[in-house]
N, C-alpha and C positions, 0 to 999 in steps of 0.2 A: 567392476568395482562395486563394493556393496554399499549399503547405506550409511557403515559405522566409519567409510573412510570418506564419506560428503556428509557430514556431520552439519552443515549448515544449508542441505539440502531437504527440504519435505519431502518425505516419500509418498503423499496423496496428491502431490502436487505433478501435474504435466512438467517437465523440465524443456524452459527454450529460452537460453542465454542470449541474454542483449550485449551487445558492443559495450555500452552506456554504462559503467560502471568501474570501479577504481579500488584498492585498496584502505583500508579503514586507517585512517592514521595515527591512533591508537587503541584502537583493536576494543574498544566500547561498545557496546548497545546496551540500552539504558530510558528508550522512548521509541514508542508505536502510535504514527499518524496514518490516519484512517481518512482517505480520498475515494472520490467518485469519479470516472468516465465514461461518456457514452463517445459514440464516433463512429459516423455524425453526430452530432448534437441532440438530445433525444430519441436516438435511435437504438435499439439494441442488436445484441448478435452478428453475426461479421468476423472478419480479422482485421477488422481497420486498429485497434487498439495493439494487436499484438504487433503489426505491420508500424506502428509508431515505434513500439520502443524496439525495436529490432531496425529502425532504419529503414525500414520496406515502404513507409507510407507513398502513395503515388499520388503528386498533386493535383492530378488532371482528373481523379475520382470522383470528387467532389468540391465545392467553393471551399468549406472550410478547411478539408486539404493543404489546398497551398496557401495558406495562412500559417499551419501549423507542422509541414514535413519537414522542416529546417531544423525542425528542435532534437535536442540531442537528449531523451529522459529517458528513464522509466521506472518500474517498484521495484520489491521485492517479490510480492503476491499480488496477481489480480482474480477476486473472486466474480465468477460470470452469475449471470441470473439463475442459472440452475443447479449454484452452487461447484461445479467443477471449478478448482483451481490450474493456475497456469502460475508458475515459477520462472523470473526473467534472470532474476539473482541471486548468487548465495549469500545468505543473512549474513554471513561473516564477512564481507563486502561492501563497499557502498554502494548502493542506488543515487540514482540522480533522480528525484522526487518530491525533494521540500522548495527548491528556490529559495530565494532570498525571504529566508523564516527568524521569527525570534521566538522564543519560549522562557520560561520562567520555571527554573529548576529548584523545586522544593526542598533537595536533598542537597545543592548547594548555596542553597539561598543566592541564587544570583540566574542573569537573564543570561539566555546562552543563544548563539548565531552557528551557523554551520549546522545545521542541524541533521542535513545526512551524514555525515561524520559518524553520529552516535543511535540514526533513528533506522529502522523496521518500516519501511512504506507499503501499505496494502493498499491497492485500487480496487474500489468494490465497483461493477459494472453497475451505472444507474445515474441519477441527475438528481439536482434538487425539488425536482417535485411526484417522481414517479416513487411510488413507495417501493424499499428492499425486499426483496421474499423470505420466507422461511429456510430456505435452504442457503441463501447466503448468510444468514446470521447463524446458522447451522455451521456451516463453515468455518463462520469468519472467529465462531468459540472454539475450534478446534484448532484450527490456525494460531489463536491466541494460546492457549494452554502448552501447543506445542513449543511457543516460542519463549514462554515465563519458565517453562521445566530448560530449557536450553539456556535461559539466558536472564537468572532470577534478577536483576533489577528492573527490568520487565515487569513492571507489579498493575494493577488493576487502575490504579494514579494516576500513570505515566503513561497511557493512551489519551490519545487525544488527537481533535482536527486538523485537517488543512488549514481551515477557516480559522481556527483559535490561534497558529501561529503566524498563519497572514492573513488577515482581515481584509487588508485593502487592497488584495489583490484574488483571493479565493473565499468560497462558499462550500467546499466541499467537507463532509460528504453531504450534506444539504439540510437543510427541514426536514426533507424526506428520511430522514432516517435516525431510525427511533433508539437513543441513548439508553432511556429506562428499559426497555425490551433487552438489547446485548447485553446491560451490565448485570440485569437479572438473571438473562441466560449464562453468561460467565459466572455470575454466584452461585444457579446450581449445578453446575457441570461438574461431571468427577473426573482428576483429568490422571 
């Protein structure tokens, strides 16, 4: 099957479907939240992350582990520190990624809930204090462009945090990672 019949598939992207995902219930995307994981904690590289959203985590790996292998999530993109991508879901799909989120829709003047319903979830591998690399923000402008030519209310706006739609429960994608740097990179990208 070629690329033009998985239209909501990246073709730079590794493709490895997660369970964790559902139907779009009105077939929307309209918002890109941009999160960070490591896993462990701090830690990079591994399949612990991919082993999450795929259900595979094993608890007995590590403490934080069995804290966290119950949970049923995952993105749409995780971009790793070296810039490869890994693909859990097709964008035309919902991920399980935002939780219990609120946002403030400019274009309907009003606060909006459910927010995987309508949103694009990127995991970029990292934490709030290890700086991002060049090649993921390499990425993660390529990944964007791919997804505003696919899917035009996707506009430069309508990206936005973990942390901006849940404050009191998330920080991601952190301090560490520098807003001025990607939006500048997204200004000049030719896409």
């Amino acid at each position: 099957m070629n690329q033009e019949n998985r239209p909501g598939e990246w073709a730079k992207a590794r493709q490895l479907p997660s369970p964790n995902q559902d139907a779009r219930p009105q077939n929307e995307v309209s918002l890109l939240l941009l999160h960070a994981i490591s896993l462990p904690p701090g830690q990079f590289s591994g399949d612990a992350i991919e082993a999450l959203f795929t259900n595979r985590l094993h608890p007995g790996e590590h403490p934080f582990f069995a804290e966290i292998a119950h949970l049923r999530v995952s993105a749409h993109l995780l971009i790793r520190r070296d810039g490869a991508c890994v693909q859990f879901v097709d964008t035309g799909r919902r991920a399980w990624h935002a939780g219990r989120s609120l946002w403030w829709d400019p274009a309907l003047s009003e606060w909006r809930s459910r927010l995987n319903d309508f949103s694009v979830g990127i995991e970029l591998e990292g934490d709030d204090v290890t700086p991002f690399t060049r090649a993921q923000y390499a990425a993660l402008v390529e990944a964007v462009g791919w997804l505003m030519a696919r899917y035009p209310n996707v506009t430069p706006q309508r990206i936005t945090s973990h942390a901006k739609v849940a404050p009191l429960r998330k920080t991601d994608p952190g301090p560490a990672f520098d807003w001025a740097y990607f939006r500048q990179q997204l200004t000049l990208a030719t896409f």
